[in-house]
C-alpha positions in Angstrom: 0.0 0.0 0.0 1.0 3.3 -0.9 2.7 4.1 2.8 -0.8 6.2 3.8 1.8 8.4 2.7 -0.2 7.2 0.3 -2.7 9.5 -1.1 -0.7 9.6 -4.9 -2.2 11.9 -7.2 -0.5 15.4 -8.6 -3.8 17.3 -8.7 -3.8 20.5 -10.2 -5.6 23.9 -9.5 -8.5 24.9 -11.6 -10.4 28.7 -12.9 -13.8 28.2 -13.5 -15.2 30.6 -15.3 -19.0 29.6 -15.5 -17.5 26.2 -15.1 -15.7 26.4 -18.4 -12.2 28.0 -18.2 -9.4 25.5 -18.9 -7.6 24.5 -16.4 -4.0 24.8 -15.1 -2.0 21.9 -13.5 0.4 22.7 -9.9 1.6 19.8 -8.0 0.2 18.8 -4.3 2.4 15.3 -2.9 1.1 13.5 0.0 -2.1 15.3 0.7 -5.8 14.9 -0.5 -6.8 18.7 -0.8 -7.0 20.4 -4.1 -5.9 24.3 -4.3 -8.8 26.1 -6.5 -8.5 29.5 -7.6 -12.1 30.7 -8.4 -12.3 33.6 -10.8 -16.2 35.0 -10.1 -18.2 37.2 -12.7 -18.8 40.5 -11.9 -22.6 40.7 -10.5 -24.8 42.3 -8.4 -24.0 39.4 -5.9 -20.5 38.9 -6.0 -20.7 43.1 -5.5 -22.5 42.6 -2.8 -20.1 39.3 -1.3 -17.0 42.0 -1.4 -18.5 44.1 0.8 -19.6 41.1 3.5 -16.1 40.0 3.1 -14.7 42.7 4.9 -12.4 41.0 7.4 -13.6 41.1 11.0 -11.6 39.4 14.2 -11.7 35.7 14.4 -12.9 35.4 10.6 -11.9 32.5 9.0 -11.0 33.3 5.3 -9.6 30.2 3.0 -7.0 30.1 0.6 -8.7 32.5 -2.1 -9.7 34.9 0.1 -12.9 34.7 0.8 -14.3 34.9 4.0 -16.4 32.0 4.9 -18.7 33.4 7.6 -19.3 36.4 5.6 -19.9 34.3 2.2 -22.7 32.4 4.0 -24.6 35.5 5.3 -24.8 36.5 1.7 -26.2 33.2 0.0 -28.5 33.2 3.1 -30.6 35.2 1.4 -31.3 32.7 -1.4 -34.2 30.9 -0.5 -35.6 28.2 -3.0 -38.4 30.6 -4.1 -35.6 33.1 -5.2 -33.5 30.6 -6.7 -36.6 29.6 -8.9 -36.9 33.3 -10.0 -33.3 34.1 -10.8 -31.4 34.9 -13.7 -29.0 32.9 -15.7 -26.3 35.5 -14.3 -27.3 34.8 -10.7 -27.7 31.1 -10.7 -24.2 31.0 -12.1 -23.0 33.4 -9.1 -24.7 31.1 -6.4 -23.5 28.1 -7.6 -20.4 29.7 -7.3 -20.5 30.9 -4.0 -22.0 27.6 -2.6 -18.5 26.2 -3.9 -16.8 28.1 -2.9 -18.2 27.1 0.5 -17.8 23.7 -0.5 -14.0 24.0 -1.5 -13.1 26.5 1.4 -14.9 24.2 4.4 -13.2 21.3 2.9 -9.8 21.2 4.8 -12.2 22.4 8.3 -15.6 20.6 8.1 -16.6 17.9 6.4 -20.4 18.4 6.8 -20.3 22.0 5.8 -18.4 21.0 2.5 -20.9 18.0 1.8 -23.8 20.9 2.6 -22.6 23.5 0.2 -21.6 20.7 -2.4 -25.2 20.0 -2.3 -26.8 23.2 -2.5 -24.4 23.8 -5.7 -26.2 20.6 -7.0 -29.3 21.6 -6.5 -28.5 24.3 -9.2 -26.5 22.7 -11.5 -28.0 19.0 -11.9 -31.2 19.8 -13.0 -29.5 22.7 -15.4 -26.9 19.8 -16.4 -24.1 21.8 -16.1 -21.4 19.4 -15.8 -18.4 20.6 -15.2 -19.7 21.9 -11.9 -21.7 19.2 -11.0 -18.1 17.1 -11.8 -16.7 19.6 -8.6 -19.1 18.9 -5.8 -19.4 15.0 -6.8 -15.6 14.7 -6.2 -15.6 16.7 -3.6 -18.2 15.2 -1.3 -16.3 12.0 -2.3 -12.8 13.4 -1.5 -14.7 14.0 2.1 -15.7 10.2 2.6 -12.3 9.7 1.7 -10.9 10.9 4.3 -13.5 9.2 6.3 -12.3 5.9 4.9 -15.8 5.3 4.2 -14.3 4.2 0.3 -17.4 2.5 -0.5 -19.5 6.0 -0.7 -16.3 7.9 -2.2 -17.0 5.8 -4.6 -20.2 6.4 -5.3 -19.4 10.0 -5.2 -16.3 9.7 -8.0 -17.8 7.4 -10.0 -21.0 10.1 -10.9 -18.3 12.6 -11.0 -16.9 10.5 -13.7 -20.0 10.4 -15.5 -20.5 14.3 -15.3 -17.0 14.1 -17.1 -17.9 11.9 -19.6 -21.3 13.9 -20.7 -18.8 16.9 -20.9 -16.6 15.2 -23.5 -19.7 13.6 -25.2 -20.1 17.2 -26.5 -22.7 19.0 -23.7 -23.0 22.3 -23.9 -21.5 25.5 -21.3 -23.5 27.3 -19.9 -21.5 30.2 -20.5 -20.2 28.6 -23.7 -22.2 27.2 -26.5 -19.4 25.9 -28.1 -19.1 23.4 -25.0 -15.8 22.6 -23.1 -12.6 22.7 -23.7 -10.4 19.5 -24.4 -8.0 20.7 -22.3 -10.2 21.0 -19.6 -12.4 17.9 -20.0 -8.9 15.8 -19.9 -8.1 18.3 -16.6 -11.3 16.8 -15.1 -10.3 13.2 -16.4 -6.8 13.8 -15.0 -7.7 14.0 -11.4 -10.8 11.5 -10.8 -8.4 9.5 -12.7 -6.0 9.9 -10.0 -8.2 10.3 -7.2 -10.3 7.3 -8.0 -6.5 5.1 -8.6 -5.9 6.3 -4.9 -9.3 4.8 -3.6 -8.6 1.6 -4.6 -5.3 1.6 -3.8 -6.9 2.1 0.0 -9.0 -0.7 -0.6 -6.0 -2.9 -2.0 -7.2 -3.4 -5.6 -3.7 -2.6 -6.9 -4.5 -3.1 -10.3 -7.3 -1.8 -10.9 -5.1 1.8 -9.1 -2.2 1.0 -11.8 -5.2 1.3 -14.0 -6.4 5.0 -13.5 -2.8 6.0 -12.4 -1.9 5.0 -16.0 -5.2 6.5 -17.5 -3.5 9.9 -15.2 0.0 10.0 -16.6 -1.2 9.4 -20.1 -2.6 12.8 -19.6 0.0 14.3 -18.1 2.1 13.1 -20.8 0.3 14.7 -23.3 0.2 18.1 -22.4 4.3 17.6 -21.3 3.3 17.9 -17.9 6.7 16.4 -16.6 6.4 17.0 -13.0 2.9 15.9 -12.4 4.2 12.5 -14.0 7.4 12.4 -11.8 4.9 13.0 -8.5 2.5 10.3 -10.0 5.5 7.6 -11.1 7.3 7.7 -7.9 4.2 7.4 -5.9 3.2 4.2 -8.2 6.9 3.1 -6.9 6.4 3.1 -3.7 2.9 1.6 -4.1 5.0 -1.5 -5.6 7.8 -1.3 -2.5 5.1 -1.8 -0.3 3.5 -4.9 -2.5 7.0 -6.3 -2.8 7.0 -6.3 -6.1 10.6 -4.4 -6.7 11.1 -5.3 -10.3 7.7 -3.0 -10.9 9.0 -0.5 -8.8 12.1 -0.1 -10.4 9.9 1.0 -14.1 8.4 3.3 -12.0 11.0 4.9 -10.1 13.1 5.5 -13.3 10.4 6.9 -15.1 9.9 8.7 -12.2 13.6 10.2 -12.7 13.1 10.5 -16.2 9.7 13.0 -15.5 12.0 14.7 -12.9 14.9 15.4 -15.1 12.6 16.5 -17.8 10.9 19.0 -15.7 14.3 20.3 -13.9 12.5 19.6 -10.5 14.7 19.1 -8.0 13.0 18.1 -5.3 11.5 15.5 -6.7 14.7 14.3 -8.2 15.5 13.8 -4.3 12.6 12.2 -3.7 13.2 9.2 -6.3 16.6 9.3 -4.9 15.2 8.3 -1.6 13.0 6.0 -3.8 15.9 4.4 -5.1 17.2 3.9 -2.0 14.7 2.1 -0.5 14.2 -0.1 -3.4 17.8 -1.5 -3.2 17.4 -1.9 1.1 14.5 -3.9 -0.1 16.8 -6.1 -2.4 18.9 -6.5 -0.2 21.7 -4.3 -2.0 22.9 -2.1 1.2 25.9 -0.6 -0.6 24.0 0.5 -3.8 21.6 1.9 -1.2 23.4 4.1 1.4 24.6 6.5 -1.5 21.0 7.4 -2.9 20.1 7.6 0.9 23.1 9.8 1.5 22.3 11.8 -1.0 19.2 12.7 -0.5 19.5 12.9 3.6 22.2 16.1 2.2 19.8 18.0 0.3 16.8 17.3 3.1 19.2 18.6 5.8 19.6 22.0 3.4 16.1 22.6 2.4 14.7 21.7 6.2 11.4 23.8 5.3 10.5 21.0 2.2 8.6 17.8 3.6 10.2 17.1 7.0 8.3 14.1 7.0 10.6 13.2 4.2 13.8 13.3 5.7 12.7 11.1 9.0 11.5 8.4 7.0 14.8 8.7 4.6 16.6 8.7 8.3 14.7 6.2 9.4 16.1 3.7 5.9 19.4 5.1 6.6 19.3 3.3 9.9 18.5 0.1 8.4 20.5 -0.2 5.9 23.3 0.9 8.5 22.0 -1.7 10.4 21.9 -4.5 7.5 25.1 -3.8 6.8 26.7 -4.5 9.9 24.7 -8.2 10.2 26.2 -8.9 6.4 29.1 -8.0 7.8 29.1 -10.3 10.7 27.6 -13.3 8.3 30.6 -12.3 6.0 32.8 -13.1 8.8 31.3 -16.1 10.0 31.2 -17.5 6.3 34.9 -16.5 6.0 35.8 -18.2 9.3 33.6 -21.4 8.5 35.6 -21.7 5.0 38.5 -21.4 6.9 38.0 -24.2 8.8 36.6 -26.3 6.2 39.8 -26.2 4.5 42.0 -26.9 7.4 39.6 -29.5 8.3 40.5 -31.0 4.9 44.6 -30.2 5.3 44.6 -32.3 8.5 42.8 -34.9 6.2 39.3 -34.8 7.6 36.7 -37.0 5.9 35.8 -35.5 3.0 31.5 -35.0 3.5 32.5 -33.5 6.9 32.5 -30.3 6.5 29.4 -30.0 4.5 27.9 -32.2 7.9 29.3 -29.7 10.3 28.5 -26.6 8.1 24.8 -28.3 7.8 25.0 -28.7 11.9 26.3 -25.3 12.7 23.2 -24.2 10.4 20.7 -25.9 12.4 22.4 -24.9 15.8 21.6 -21.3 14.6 18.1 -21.9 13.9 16.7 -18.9 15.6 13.6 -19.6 17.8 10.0 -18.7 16.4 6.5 -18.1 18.2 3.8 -20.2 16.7 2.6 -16.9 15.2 5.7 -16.6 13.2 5.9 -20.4 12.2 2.4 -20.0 10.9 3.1 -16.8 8.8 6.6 -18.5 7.5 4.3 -21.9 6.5 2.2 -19.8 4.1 5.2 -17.9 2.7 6.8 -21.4 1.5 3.2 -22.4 0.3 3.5 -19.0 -2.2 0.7 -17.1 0.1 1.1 -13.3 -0.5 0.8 -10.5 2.6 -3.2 -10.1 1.5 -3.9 -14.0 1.7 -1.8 -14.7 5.0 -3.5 -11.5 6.5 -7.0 -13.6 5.5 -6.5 -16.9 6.4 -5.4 -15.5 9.9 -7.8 -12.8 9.8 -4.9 -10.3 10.6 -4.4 -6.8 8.7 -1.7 -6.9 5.9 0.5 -4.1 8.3 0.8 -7.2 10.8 1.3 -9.7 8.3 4.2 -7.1 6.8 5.9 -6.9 10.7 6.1 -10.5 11.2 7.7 -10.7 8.1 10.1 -7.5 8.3 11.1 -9.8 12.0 11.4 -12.7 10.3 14.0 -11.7 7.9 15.7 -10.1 10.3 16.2 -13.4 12.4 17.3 -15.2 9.5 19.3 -12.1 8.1 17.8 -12.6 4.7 16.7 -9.9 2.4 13.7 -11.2 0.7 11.0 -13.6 0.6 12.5 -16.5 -1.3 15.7 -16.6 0.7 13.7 -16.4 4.1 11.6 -19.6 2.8 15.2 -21.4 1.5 16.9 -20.7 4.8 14.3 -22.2 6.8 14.1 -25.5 4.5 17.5 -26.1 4.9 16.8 -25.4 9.0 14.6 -27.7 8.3 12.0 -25.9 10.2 9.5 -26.1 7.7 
């Protein structure tokens, strides 16, 4: 699973002008809130919403400016009754407001931005204006999101994805008869895409999140945008880290690096860096990790106001790899001294199976001691059970299934999987 770190998608910012102004792609990493910049047309209301919006003490204003408290006095006054007798020009301005209720009470109330996503509904569903109905779907579903109630999310981006589709099928603007944009119908597409490959990455269909993340950096691809792909690549990398499937990973961290180079973005040329070296701790390849680690630890320690989330958890692999080492280290040793006694043993004319006998012994004497917890978990890994099946069949979650497995190599100082189930055949433990 992504690490819950895990919410992947490079969303970008959008200007909706009557829900029809193309829209313009900025990156957001590791967080599930999208930045909108709403350009409003100038009305009687939205004359009327800069006066209410003159700050006042304890006023909450979002990230556009507007201040909340003040933007729901003013659609107070909109009662159905009005609503049913307004212009075009007004219901355009309310729907508006209302999302920008929706979109400012996002990040601070859940219920408020379900409310206002609503209300904007109310307006643009039965008008079928679909690019804005396409913004308060995803949003209520970005809210159930967080919940982790994915089963309504959804529900939520899955009509969002249908408003989408009727604006590609050719509807109509309702500020533009010459409907939307491309550009902004594959904007929309873009981010369900990647919000939707999120949900079920949360609810461990992995494949069918490869899917839309795919569908996502085709987009991107298109329109060159190189550093949404390298946020969107590196995050399908660590999906595959955390699935154990490294050769995957790999693809995706390099075309990761290859997005990153392309835009001339740094920091996220640091990021696959730390990728990187996480990938080859995974493999088992300490000393092809601790340089990428190294690496990136240098630029984290110089740039301490990007992501210091980022440079614990690259502290944190340091640590193991450090760690790693030192065991291969000590198992380098041992082998050395247990060849070195095989071939005195043979000098002084030893039998000649003994030292495979002894070395076989010596193996067994060192067969660490496992709860039946752990014995169970390492009987499924030799039947070929992955983390989601063990987790089943001992109705455990896949986190616990992933710790008694991260202890279980570390008690038979193996790297992987396969060697883990090897070493303990030859233990003869299973």
């Amino acid at each position: 699973m992504v690490n819950t770190n895990f919410i992947f998608v490079h969303q970008k910012n959008t200007t909706l002008k009557g829900g029809n102004e193309p829209l313009t792609p900025l990156q957001w990493v590791n967080s599930i809130l999208f930045d909108y910049f709403c350009s409003m047309k100038r009305s009687l209301l939205i004359l009327l919403l800069a006066v209410l919006a003159m700050p006042r003490a304890g006023a909450y204003n979002d990230h556009r400016g507007h201040n909340l408290d003040s933007l729901e006095r003013a659609v107070a006054r909109w009662t159905p009754d009005t609503i049913d007798k307004a212009s075009l020009e007004d219901l355009l301005d309310i729907n508006r407001a209302y999302r920008n209720l929706m979109l400012g009470y996002h990040v601070m109330n859940g219920d408020k931005c379900i409310f206002y996503a609503r209300r904007a509904l109310s307006i643009s569903h039965p008008r079928l204006w679909y690019a804005a109905d396409a913004d308060a779907y995803r949003y209520i579903g970005q809210v159930f999101y967080g919940r982790e109630q994915y089963d309504s999310a959804r529900v939520y981006y899955l009509a969002s994805l249908a408003a989408t589709d009727a604006m590609a099928a050719g509807a109509t603007s309702p500020t533009d008869t010459a409907g939307y944009s491309q550009k902004m119908i594959d904007d929309y597409y873009s981010a369900l895409y990647g919000s939707i490959g999120n949900l079920y990455n949360m609810m461990d269909s992995i494949p069918q999140a490869m899917d839309y993340y795919e569908k996502a950096g085709a987009i991107f691809e298109k329109y060159g945008w190189n550093e949404s792909n390298s946020v969107l690549h590196y995050n399908m990398g660590e999906t595959w880290v955390d699935e154990g499937e490294l050769d995957k990973a790999k693809a995706e961290y390099d075309k990761a690096m290859a997005f990153s180079q392309a835009s001339g973005d740094s920091l996220m040329i640091v990021d696959v860096w730390k990728g990187y070296g996480r990938l080859y701790a995974e493999q088992g390849k300490t000393w092809k990790s601790l340089p990428y680690l190294r690496k990136a630890d240098a630029y984290y320690a110089a740039h301490p106001d990007y992501a210091p989330n980022f440079r614990t958890e690259n502290l944190n692999y340091m640590q193991e790899v450090l760690t790693r080492q030192k065991r291969q280290l000590g198992c380098l040793a041992g082998a050395l001294a247990a060849v070195i006694l095989i071939v005195l043993g043979i000098i002084f004319g030893l039998r000649k199976n003994r030292p495979a006998s002894s070395e076989k012994a010596a193996v067994s004497a060192e067969a660490p001691e496992l709860t039946a917890r752990e014995k169970e978990i390492l009987d499924l890994l030799s039947k070929g059970y992955t983390t989601t099946q063990i987790a089943e069949a001992l109705s455990l979650s896949k986190e616990t299934i992933r710790w008694y497995r991260k202890k279980l190599l570390e008690k038979f100082d193996v790297s992987n999987s396969p060697e883990l189930v090897s070493c303990a055949k030859e233990m003869r433990l299973i």
